[in-house]
C-alpha positions in Angstrom: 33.7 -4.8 17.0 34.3 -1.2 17.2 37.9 0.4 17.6 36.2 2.8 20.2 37.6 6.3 18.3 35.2 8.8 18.1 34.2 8.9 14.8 31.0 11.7 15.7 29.9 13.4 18.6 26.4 14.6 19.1 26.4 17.0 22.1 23.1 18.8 24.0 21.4 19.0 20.1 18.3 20.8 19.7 16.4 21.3 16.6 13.3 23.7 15.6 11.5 24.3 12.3 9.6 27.2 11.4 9.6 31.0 12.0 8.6 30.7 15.4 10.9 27.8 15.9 9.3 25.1 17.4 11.4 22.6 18.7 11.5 19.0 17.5 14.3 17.6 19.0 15.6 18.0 22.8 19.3 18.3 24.2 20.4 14.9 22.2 23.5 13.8 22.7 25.1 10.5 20.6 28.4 9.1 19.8 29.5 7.1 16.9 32.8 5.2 16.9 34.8 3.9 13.7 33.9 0.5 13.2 30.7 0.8 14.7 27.2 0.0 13.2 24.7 2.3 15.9 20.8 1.9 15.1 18.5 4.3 15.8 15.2 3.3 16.6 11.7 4.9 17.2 8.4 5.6 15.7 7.5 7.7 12.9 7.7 11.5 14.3 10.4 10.3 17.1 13.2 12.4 15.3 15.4 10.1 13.7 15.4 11.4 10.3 15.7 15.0 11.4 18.5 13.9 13.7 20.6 12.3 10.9 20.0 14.9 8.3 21.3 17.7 10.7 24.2 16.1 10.6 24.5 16.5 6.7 22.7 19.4 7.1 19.7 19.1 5.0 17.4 20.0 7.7 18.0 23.7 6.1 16.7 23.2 3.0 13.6 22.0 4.9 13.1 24.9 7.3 15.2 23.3 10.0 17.5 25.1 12.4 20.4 24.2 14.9 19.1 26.3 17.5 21.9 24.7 20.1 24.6 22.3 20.5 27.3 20.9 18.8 27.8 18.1 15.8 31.6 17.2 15.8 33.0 15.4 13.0 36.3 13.7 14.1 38.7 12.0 11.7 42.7 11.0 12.2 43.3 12.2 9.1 41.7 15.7 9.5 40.9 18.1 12.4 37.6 18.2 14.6 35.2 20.6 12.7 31.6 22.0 13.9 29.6 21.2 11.4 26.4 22.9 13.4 28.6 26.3 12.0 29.5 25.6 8.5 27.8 27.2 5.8 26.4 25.3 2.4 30.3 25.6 0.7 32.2 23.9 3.4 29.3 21.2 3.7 29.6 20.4 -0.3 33.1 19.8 0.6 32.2 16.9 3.4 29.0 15.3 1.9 30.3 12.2 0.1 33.7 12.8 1.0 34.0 12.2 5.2 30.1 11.6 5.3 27.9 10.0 3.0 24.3 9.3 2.9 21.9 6.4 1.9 18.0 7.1 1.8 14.8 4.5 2.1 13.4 5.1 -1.7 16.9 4.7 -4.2 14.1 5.3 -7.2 13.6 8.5 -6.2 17.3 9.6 -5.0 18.6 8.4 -8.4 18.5 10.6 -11.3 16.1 8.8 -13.9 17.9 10.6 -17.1 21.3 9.9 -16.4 22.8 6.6 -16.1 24.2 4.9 -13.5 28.0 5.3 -14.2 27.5 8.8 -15.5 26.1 9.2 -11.5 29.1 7.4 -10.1 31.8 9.1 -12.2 29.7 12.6 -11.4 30.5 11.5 -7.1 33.8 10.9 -8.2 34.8 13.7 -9.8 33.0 16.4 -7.5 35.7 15.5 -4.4 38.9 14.0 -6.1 41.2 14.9 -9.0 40.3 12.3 -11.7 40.3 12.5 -14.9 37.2 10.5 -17.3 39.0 7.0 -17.7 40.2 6.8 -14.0 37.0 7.6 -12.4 34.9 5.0 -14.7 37.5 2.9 -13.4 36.7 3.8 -10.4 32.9 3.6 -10.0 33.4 -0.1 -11.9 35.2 -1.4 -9.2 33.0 -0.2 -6.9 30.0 -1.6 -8.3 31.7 -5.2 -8.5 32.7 -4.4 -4.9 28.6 -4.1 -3.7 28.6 -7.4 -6.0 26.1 -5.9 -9.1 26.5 -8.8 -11.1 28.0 -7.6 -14.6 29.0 -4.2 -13.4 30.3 -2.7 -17.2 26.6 -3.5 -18.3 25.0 -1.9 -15.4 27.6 1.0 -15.7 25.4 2.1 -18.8 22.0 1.3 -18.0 19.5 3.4 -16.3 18.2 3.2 -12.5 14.8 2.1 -14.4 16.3 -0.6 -15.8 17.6 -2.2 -12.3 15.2 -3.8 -9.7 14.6 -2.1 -6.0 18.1 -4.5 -4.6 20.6 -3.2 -7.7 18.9 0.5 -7.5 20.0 0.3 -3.5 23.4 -1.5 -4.2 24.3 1.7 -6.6 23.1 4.1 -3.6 25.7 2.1 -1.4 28.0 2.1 -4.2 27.7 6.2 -4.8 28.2 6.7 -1.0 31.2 4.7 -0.5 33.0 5.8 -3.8 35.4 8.4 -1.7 35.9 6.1 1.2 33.9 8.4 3.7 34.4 7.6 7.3 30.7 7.6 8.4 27.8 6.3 6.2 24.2 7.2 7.7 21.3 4.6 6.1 18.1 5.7 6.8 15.7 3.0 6.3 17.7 1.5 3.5 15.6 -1.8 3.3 12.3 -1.1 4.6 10.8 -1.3 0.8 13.0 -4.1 -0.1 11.7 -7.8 -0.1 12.9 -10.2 2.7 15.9 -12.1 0.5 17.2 -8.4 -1.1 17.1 -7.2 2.5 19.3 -9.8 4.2 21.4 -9.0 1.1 22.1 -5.3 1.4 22.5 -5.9 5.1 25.0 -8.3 4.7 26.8 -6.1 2.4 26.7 -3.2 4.5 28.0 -5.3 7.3 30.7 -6.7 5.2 32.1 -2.9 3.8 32.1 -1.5 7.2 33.7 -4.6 8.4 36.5 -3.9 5.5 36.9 -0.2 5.5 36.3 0.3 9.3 33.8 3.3 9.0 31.3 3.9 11.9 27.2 3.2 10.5 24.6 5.2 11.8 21.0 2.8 10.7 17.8 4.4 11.1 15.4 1.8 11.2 12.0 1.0 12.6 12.4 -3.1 12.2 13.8 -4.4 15.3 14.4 -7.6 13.2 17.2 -5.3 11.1 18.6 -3.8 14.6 19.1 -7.6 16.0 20.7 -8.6 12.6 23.0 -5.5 12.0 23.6 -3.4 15.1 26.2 -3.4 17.8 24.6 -0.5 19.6 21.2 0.4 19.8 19.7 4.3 21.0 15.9 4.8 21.0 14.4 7.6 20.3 10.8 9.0 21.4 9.6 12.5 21.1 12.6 14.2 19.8 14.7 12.9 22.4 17.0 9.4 23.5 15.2 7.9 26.3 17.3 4.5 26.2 21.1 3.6 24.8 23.0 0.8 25.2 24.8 -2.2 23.3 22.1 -4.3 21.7 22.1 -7.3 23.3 21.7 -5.6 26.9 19.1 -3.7 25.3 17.1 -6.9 24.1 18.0 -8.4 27.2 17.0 -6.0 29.4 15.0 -2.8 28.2 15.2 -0.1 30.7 12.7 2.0 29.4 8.9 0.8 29.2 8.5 2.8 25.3 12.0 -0.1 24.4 10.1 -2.4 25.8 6.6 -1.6 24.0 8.7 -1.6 20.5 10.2 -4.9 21.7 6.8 -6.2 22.7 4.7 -5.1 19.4 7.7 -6.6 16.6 6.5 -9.4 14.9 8.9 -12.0 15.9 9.6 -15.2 13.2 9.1 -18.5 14.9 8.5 -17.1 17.8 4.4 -16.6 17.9 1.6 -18.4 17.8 0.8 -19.4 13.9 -2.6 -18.8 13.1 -4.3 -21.9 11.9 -7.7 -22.5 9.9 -10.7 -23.6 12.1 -12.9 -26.2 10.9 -15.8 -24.2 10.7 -14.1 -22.2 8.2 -12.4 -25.2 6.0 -16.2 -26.9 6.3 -17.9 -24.0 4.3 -18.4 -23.1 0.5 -15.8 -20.6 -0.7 -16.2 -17.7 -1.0 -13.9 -16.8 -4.1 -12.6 -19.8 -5.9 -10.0 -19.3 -8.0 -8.8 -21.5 -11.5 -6.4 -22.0 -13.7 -5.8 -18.2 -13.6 -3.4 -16.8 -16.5 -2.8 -12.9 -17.3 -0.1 -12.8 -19.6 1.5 -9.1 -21.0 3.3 -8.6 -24.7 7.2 -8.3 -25.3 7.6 -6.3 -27.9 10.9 -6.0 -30.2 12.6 -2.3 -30.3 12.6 -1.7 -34.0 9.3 -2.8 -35.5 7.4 -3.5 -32.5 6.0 -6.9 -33.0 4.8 -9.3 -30.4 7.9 -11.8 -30.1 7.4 -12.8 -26.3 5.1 -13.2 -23.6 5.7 -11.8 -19.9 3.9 -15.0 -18.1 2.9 -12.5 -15.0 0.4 -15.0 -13.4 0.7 -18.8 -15.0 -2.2 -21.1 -14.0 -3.2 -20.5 -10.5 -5.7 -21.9 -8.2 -7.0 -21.9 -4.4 -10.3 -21.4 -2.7 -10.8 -18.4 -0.2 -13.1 -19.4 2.3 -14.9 -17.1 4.7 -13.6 -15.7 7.8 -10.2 -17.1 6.1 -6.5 -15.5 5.4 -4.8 -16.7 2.9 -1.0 -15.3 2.7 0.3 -15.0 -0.6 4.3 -14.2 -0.1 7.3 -14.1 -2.6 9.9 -11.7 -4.1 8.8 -8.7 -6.5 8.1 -9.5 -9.5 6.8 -12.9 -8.6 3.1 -12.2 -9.5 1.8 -11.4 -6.3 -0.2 -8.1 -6.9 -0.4 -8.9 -10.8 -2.9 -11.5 -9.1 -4.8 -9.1 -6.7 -4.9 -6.9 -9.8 -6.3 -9.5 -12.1 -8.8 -10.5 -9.8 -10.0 -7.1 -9.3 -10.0 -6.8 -13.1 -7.5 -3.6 -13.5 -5.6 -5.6 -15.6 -6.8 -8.2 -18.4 -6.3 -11.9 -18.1 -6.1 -14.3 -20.5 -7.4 -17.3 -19.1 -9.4 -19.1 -15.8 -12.2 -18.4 -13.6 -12.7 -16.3 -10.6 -15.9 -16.9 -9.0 -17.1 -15.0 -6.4 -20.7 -15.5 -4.6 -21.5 -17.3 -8.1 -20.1 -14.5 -10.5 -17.1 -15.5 -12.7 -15.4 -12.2 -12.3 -12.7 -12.8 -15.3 -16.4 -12.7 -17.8 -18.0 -9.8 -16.0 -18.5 -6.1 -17.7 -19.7 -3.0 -17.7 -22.5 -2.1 -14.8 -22.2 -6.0 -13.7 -18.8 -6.1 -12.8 -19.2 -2.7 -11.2 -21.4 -4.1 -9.0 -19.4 -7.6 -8.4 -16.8 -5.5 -7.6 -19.2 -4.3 -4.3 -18.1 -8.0 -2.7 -13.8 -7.6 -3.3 -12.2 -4.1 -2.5 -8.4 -3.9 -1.7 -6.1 -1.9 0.9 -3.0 -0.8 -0.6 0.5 -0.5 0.4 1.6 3.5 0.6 -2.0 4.6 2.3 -1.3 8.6 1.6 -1.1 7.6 -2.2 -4.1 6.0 -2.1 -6.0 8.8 -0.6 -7.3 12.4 -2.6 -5.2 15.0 -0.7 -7.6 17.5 -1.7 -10.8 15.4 -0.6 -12.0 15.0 3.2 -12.8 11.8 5.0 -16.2 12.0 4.8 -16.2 12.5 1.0 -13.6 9.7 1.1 -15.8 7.4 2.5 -18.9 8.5 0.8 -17.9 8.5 -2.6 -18.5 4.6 -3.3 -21.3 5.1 -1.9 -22.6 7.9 -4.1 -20.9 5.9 -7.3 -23.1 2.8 -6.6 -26.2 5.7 -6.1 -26.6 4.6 -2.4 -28.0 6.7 0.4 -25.1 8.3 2.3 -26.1 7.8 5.8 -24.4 10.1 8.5 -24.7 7.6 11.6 -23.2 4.9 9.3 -20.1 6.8 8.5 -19.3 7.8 12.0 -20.0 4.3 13.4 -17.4 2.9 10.7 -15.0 5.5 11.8 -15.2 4.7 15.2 -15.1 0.9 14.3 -11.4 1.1 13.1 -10.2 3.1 15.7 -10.2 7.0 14.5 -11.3 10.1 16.3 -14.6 11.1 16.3 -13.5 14.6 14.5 -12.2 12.3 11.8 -14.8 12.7 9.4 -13.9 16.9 8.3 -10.3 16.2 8.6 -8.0 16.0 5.3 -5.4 12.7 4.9 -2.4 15.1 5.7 -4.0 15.9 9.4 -3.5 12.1 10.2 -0.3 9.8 11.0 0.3 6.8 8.6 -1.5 4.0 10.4 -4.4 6.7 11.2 -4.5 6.9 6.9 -4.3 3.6 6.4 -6.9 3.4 8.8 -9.3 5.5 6.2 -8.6 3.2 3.4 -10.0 0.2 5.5 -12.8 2.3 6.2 -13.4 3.1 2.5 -12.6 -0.7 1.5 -15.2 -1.7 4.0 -18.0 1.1 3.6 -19.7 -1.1 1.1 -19.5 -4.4 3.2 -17.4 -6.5 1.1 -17.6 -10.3 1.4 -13.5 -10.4 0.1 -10.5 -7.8 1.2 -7.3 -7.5 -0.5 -4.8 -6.5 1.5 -1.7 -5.6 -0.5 1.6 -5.1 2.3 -0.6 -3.2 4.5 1.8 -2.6 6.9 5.0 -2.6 5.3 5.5 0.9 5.8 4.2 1.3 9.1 6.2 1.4 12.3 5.9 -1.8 14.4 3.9 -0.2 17.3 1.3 1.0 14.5 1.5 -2.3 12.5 0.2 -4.6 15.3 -2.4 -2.2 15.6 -3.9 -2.4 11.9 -3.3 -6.5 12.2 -5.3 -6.8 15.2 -8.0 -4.2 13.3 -8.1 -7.0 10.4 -8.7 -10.0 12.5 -11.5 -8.1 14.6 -13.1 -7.2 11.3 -12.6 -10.7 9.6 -13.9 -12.7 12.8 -17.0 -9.8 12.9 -17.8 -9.1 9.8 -17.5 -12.6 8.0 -14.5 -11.2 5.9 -12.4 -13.4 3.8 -8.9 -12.1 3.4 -6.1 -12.5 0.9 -3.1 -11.0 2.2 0.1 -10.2 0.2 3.1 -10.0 2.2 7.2 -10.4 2.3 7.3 -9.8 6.0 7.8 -13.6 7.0 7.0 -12.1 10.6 3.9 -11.0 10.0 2.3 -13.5 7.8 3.0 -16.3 10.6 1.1 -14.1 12.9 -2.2 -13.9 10.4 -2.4 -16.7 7.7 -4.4 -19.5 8.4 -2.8 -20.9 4.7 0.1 -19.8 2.4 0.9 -19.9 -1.2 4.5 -19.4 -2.1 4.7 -17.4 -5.9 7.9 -18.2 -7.7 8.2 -16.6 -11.3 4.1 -16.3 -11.8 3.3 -19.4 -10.4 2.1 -21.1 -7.1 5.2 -23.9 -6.0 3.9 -24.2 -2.6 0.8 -24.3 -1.1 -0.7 -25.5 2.4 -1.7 -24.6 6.0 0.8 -21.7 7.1 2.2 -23.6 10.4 3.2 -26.1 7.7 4.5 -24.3 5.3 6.8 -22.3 7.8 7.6 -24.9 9.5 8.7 -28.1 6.6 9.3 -25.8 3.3 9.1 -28.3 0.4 10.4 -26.2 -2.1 13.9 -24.8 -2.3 12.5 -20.9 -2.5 10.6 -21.4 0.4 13.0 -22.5 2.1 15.4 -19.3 0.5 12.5 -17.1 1.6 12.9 -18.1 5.3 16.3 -18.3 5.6 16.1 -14.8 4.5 14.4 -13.4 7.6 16.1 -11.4 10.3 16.5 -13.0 14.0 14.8 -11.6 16.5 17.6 -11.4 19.1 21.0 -10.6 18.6 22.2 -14.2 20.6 21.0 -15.6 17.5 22.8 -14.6 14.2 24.5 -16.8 12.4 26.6 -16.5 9.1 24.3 -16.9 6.0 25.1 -18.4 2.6 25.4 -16.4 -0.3 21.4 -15.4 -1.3 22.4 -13.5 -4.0 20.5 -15.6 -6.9 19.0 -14.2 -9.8 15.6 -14.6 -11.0 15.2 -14.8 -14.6 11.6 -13.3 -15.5 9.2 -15.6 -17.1 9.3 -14.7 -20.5 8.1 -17.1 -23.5 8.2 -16.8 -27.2 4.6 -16.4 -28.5 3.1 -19.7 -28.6 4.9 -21.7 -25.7 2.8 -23.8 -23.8 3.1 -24.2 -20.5 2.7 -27.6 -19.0 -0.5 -27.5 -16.6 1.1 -27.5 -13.0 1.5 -31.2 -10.8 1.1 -31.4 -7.5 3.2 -33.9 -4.8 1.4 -34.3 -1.6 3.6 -33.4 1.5 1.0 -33.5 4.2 -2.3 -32.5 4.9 -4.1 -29.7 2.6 0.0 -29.1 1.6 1.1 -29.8 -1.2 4.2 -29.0 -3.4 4.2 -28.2 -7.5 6.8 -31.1 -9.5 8.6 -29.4 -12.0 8.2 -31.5 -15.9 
């Protein structure tokens, strides 16, 4: 519930970038009140990050400028204060202090060569009088207090040495060391798998709760805004076209672009599951996969001999079938894309068989397992790293071509650009000319251009905006159902996968636990992670949020002395085609 004091005040904001100052956001105007969690919403290139970091003012670093308005920070225990007219001094002074900031990636807003307390002590130190002992103190407390299990351990270790939740619980940590009064999270989870997530947002619920700050949450998820937000503004070209609190908003959009977000999220339990047609389950596969192991050396520190096994992928099997999804979903570090990447051979495996239109790909080499490698290409998950800056679309999509010394064919490139959707310019136009879906667009083209019979898709759409994600899913069923595609689709967007799989198979520590048809699967999990992996997900509407237990369970990583054997896997029948794995 919010206390209704102003807390910030937004008023007729415009922003420009540039020498000729062109403007990117338009006479905004936003409150925040302590005690208040307001998201704001919108596509990529709606304004929200350039919104939030005028208020720290880091839009100046960036070639941003406050051409007009004001930005009024007001606190009971200080005066209002313009922080549209303060220079870089008096804003050192109030970042971290009376406003702190968390960011999307914490890998890269952690400093890899320092560790984690000598960060905290460092945030301390730079806005309160404390000497060494009192500010370790300090940041130890405050790690226990975002619950980091063992926080004197993690005090010394390096943000390398923590997984994507701890790296994000030591962002929340760092930002609410001095108590600020506002905390601005821009797209703190959107990376983050679905059990971390409900997690961090439980925490960040639960600190505002106790400290009474006001919480401005950037986010393009409207699954986050239902779980999180008592007041929702949406943003579209640089300006706020719809405000309100957030049930009246998913109760009753105002705006048709509010309603079009509302529209395009994937909503959990909520669509129509996809299910496998007979046709489908009646033909050969397509890629059957066996008793699949890839397995990668522990090492000790001092003479560096192999003690240990990391058990990455640990005797897996299923059959891909054409025209077919199958979902694959989990946690990081569960094996998911260790298993994409051992099928596509960049990574060695140490045991099974993956045969694909009668090739065992795990025994292939040289020029044959270039060419096997024609029928399986993947899409993967950050498109503009995937793609040569330097290198246009046209020599993006003819380069497999020219590898496999086929004829580059000018109508054939332009006919596969217009088939997923780009402009016809697209083909002399570099990756940075184009939005993110529009890239990841390109890398289905190039994953298609040499007519594969098997697509990985590795979270495809995780980093795209809602809008732009139903857009690529609806590209990949059109091209499965019309080009005889078999897809194996790695996800942690609950969501999303009910919307394509026809089957799931749940990976738990390297291993398949559960497997069957996806409306199955969602709907009677057998295993107790299943089960943790959808009581993870965000509701879709704020009427329906409930009180969670605790998720926060760690999950030891499968590692083995050298020469453990692993008891093949047994499987308990729950229904039809699903079936659970019995522990020994």
């Amino acid at each position: 519930m919010t206390m209704h004091e102003p807390l910030l005040s937004i008023q007729n904001l415009d922003i420009a970038f540039g020498a000729d100052r062109t403007a990117v956001v338009h006479d905004l105007s936003l409150r925040l009140d302590r005690g208040e969690i307001l998201a704001l919403v919108g596509e990529s290139g709606s304004g929200k990050s350039v919104t939030v970091k005028s208020v720290m003012r880091l839009i100046d670093q960036q070639g941003g400028h406050v051409t007009a308005g004001r930005i009024l920070l007001t606190t009971a225990r200080q005066p209002s204060v313009d922080l549209a007219l303060l220079d870089e001094r008096q804003m050192r002074r109030i970042r971290g202090a009376r406003i702190a900031m968390i960011f999307q990636d914490p890998m890269t807003s952690l400093n890899p060569v320092l560790t984690v307390g000598a960060q905290l002590v460092e945030a301390v130190r730079q806005h309160q009088p404390f000497d060494d002992g009192s500010a370790k103190a300090r940041a130890v407390a405050m790690l226990e207090k975002v619950r980091m299990t063992d926080p004197l351990r993690r005090f010394d270790q390096y943000p390398h040495e923590l997984s994507g939740g701890m790296r994000q619980r030591v962002m929340i940590a760092m930002a609410l060391i001095c108590e600020p009064d506002i905390l601005i999270a821009d797209e703190p989870t959107t990376a983050l798998d679905v059990t971390v997530q409900a997690e961090i947002l439980a925490l960040i619920r639960n600190l505002q709760q106790q400290t009474g700050m006001g919480v401005l949450f950037i986010t393009h998820d409207m699954g986050v805004v239902a779980e999180i937000a008592d007041r929702v503004a949406v943003m579209r070209y640089g300006r706020i076209v719809e405000e309100g609190p957030v049930g009246r908003v998913f109760d009753a959009p105002a705006h048709e672009y509010t309603r079009k977000l509302l529209d395009a999220a994937p909503k959990f339990r909520h669509a129509a599951t996809a299910t496998l047609n007979d046709a489908s389950a009646a033909v050969p596969p397509v890629l059957s996969v066996s008793h699949l192991t890839t397995r990668f050396p522990v090492r000790s520190r001092i003479l560096r001999r192999h003690v240990a096994n990391l058990h990455a992928v640990e005797d897996v099997s299923f059959d891909l079938h054409p025209r077919e999804t199958v979902a694959i979903i989990g946690e990081s570090g569960c094996g998911k894309s260790s298993l994409a990447k051992s099928l596509l051979r960049l990574i060695p495996t140490d045991e099974g068989r993956a045969v694909l239109a009668g090739r065992d790909l795990l025994s292939l080499g040289g020029q044959a397992l270039r060419a096997a490698r024609d029928d399986i290409q993947m899409i993967f998950q950050d498109p503009y790293a995937a793609l040569d800056p330097r290198m246009s679309i046209r020599q993006i999509l003819s380069e497999p071509l020219r590898i496999r010394g086929l004829a580059v064919e000018e109508e054939g490139l332009s006919a596969l650009v217009e088939r997923v959707g780009l402009p016809e310019d697209s083909l002399d136009r570099y990756p940075h000319q184009f939005s993110g879906g529009q890239r990841q667009r390109i890398c289905i083209a190039r994953a298609l251009i040499l007519r594969p019979k098997v697509l990985i898709a590795d979270e495809p759409v995780s980093a795209l905006d809602v809008a732009i994600q139903a857009q690529i899913l609806t590209l990949l069923e059109e091209l499965k159902r019309d080009e005889d595609l078999a897809l194996l689709f790695i996800s942690h967007d609950m969501a999303v996968v009910e919307r394509v799989a026809d089957r799931i198979l749940v990976m738990y520590r390297g291993t398949i636990v559960e497997q069957g048809p996806a409306l199955s699967v969602l709907s009677c999990p057998a295993h107790p992670y299943t089960r943790r992996l959808l009581e993870a997900v965000p509701v879709s509407h704020p009427a329906e949020r409930f009180e969670r237990a605790s998720l926060s369970v760690p999950t030891a990583a499968p590692i083995y002395p050298v020469g453990t054997n692993i008891e093949p896997a047994r499987w308990q029948t729950i229904g039809p085609e699903h079936r659970l794995r019995v522990e020994v």
